[in-house]
N, C-alpha and C positions, 0 to 999 in steps of 0.2 A: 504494500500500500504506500502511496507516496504522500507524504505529510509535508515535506518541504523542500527549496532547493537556492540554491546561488547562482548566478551568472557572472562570471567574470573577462570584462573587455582589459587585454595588458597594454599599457604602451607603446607604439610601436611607430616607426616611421623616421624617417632621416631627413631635417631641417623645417620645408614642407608639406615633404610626401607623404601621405599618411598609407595604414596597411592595416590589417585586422589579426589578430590571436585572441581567441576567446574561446573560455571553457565554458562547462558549466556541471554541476553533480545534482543529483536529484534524488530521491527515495525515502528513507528514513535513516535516522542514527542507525550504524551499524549496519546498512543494507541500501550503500550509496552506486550510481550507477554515475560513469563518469564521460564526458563528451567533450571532445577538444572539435572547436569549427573554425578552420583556415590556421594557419601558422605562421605566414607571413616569410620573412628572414629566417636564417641559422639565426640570429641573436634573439628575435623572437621565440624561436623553437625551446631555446637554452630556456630562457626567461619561465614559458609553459611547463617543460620540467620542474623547475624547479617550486614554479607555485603550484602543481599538484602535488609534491611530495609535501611543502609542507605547509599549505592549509586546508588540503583533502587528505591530507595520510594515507595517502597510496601510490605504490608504484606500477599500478593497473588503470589504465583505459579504456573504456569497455566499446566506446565508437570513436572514430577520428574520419574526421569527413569532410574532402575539399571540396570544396563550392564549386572551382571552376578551375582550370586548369591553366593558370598564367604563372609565370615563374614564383611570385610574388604572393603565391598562395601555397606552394607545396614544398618552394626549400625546406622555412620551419617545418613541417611536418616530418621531415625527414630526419629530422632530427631526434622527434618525436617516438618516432618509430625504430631507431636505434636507443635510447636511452630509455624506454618503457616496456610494460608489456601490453602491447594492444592486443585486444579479440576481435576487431575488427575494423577495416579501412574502406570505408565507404568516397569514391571516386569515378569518375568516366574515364572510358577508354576506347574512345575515337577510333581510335588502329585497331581494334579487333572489328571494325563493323564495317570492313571495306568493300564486302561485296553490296551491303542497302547504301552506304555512301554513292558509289558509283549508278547504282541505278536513280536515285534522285538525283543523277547531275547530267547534262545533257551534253555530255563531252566525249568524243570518241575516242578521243588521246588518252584518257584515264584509265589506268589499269589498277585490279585489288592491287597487287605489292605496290604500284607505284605510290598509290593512294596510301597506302601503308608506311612504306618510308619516308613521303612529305610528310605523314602529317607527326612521325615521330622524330625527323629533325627540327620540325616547330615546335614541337612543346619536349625538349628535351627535359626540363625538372618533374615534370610530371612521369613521365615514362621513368626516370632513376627515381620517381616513388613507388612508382610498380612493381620494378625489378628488386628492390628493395625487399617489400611486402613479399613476396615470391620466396623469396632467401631467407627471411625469418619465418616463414610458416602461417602470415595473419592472411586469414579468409579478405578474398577482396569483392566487392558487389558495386553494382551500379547503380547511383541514387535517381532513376528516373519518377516521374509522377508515379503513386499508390505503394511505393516501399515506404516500407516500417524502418525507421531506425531506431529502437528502443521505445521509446514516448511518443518518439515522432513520426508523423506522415511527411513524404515530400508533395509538394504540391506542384512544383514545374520544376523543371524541363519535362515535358511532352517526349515519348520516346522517339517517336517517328518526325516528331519537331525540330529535335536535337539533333537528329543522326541525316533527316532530309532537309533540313532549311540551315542550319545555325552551323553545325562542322560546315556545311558546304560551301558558306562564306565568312571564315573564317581569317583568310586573308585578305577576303576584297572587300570586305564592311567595315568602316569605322562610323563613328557616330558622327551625325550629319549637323552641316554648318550651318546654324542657327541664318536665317536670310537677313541682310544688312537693313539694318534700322536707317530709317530715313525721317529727317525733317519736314515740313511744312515746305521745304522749296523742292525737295527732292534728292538729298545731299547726301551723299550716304557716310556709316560713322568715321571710315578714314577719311573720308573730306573734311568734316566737318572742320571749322575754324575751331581752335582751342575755345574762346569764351563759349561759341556755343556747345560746345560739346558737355562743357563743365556746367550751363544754366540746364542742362537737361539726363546729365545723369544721376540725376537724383528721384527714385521715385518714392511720391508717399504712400505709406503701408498702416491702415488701422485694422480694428479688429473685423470689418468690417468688409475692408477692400483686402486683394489676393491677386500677387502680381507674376503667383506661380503659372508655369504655362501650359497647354495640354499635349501641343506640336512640340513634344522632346521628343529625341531617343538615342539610347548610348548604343556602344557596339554589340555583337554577336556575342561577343566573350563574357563580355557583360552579362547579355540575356542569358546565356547558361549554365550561371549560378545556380545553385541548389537553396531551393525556397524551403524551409522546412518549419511545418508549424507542431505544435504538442500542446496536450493539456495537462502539465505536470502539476500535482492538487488540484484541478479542477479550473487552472488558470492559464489562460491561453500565452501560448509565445511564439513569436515570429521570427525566425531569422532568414535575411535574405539576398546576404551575399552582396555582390555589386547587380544585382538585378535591377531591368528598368520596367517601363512601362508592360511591353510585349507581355514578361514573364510574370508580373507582376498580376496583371489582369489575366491570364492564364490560372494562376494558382489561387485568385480570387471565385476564380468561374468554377477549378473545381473541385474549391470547396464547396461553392454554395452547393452545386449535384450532389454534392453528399450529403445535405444538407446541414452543413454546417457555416453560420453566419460570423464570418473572422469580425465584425466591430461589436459582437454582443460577449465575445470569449476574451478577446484579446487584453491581455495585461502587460505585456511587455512587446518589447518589437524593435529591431535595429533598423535603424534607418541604412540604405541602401544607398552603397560606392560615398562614404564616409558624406553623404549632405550634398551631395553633387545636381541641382535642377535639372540634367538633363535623363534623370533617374525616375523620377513620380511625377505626378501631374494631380491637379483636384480632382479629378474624375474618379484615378485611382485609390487616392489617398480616402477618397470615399466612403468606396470598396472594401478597403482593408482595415482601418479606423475609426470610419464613422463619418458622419459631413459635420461642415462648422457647427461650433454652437453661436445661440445670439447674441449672449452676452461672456466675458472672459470668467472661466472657473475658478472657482476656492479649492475644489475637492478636485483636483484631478484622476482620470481612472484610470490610464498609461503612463508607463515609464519607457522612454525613447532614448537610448545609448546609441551614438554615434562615432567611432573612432575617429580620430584626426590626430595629428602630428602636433608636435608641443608649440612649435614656430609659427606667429602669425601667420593666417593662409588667405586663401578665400575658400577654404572647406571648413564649419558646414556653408551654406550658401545660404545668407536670412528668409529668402523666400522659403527655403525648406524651412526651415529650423520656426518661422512664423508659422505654416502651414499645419503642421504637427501640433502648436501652441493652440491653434484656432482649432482642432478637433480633441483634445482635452486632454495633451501628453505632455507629462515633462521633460524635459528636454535636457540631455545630460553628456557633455562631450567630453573625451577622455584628454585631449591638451597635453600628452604625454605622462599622464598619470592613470595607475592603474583604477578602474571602476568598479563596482560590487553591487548586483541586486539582490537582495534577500528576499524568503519570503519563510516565514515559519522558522525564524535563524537568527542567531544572536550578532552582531555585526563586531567584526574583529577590534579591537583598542586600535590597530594600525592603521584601519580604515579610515580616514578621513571624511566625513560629511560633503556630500555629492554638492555642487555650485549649480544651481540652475539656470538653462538661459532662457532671457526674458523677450518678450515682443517692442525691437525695436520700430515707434513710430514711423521712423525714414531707414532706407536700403539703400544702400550705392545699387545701383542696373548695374546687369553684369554685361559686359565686352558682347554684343551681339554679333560679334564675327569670330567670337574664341573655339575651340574645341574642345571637350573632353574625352580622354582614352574610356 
């Protein structure tokens, strides 16, 4: 029976950059059930060890599960996986599915090996995580939509999503250039003269106005994150990778089929590619948390952890971080220090009292000609 649990987002990121390691244990005293999701760096990976030895007391893993298969998600894990004993590694692997890859691609030059060995010279840390798990003995599965992992359900990637649309453009997709903002005369934002540029990036934001967009969308790699929701005591939790829109709205769609309504459960939930706008949209955020309220909350019923890097950035991005505010979450960013949700759990003397961030009236516009990875 599970009575309580912690979430733990660690530090991670260089200058910046920001990057995700986050565990979390669940069950009851003495009958603890333990989940590492992404690793980030080797110095990450270190960091994960060492805080499950010593404020989970154990040298046991019982899931370790990468989101998505970019460098920057599987080094630490491998670390992980050398330094513990996991039961099991929940990951995609692209290269065993070369003959459904090739038939979703309308290419005649595509051969399974070829298909096979492109796509394991691109994602080389991922493959030396596999090869890894092989050599130690830990069962490896694939977290597509309707697997169990322990507590959880995934809710996207889509198998035939994943393996026909998203590997397949994996190299030719990135996330698309926001269309150049234009003035009153028609100017676009690198034209623009400096005064004017400066009288109008500034937009105002109350609780009322939402100057989040719906026409986002990040890359493929992105979308391939592993969405995974649980109800560990009865209380809903979200985690979802760098996922954006696509996958997002995907693992809302099927949950509700299950009939399960993610803004009536949900108590916790990571905000998605560390606060990044081209990630959610109102629509989604809807979806998945509920739609604005009318007036700003006293009680809020979410708790929203967002990783980012300790160095001034522009992650999270105030439209998110307002967005989230306006559907009743608080909002808690890790700035290079480690974060802790509890629930049913006595909170450690070392933990420090979480900073909340608040609904700034005005937002700098972001750069409408920028990109994000």
């Amino acid at each position: 029976m599970i009575t309580c649990y912690q979430i733990d987002f660690l530090p991670v990121g260089d200058g910046e950059r920001s990057g995700d390691a986050i565990c979390m244990r669940y069950g009851s005293p003495g009958n603890f059930k333990v989940m590492v999701y992404d690793g980030c760096t080797k110095e990450a990976g270190i960091a994960l060890v060492r805080h499950v030895r010593k404020h989970y007391g154990t040298n046991v893993i019982d899931y370790v599960v990468c989101s998505h298969l970019d460098a920057d998600r599987a080094c630490g894990l491998a670390v992980v996986l050398k330094e513990m004993r996991v039961l099991e590694l929940w990951m995609h692997r692209p290269w065993t599915h070369a003959k459904l890859i090739c038939r979703c691609v309308n290419d005649a030059d595509l051969t399974d090996e070829g298909v096979t060995k492109r796509l394991r010279e691109k994602l080389p840390a991922a493959c030396a995580l596999e090869a890894l798990a092989i050599k130690r003995g830990i069962p490896l599965y694939e977290p597509f939509q309707g697997s169990r992992i322990g507590e959880f359900a995934v809710l996207s990637p889509n198998r035939v999503w994943y393996l026909g649309q998203l590997i397949a453009h994996f190299e030719r997709t990135s996330a698309k250039k926001r269309p150049a903002a234009t003035d009153a005369g028609g100017l676009s934002w690198k034209n623009m003269p400096e005064p004017v540029r400066q009288a109008v990036s500034w937009a105002a934001e109350s609780w009322g106005v939402e100057t989040l967009r719906e026409d986002v969308s990040t890359s493929t790699k992105n979308e391939s994150s592993v969405v995974l929701f649980g109800l560990p005591g009865g209380r809903g939790v979200l985690f979802t990778g760098d996922a954006g829109v696509q996958a997002l709205s995907a693992a809302a769609e099927y949950a509700e089929e299950k009939g399960v309504s993610l803004p009536q459960h949900i108590k916790f939930v990571q905000i998605p590619h560390h606060g990044s706008d081209n990630n959610v949209s109102p629509s989604v955020l809807d979806r998945l948390i509920g739609p604005k309220t009318i007036i700003p909350l006293t009680n809020r019923r979410i708790t929203a952890f967002v990783s980012v890097a300790k160095e001034p950035g522009t992650q999270p991005r105030k439209a998110v971080v307002n967005a989230f505010l306006r559907r009743g979450a608080r909002v808690i960013a890790t700035k290079g220090v480690a974060k802790s949700h509890f629930y049913n759990m006595k909170q450690k003397a070392e933990w420090d009292a979480a900073e909340l961030l608040s609904l700034p009236l005005t937002q700098q516009t972001d750069d409408p000609e920028r990109e994000d990875a």
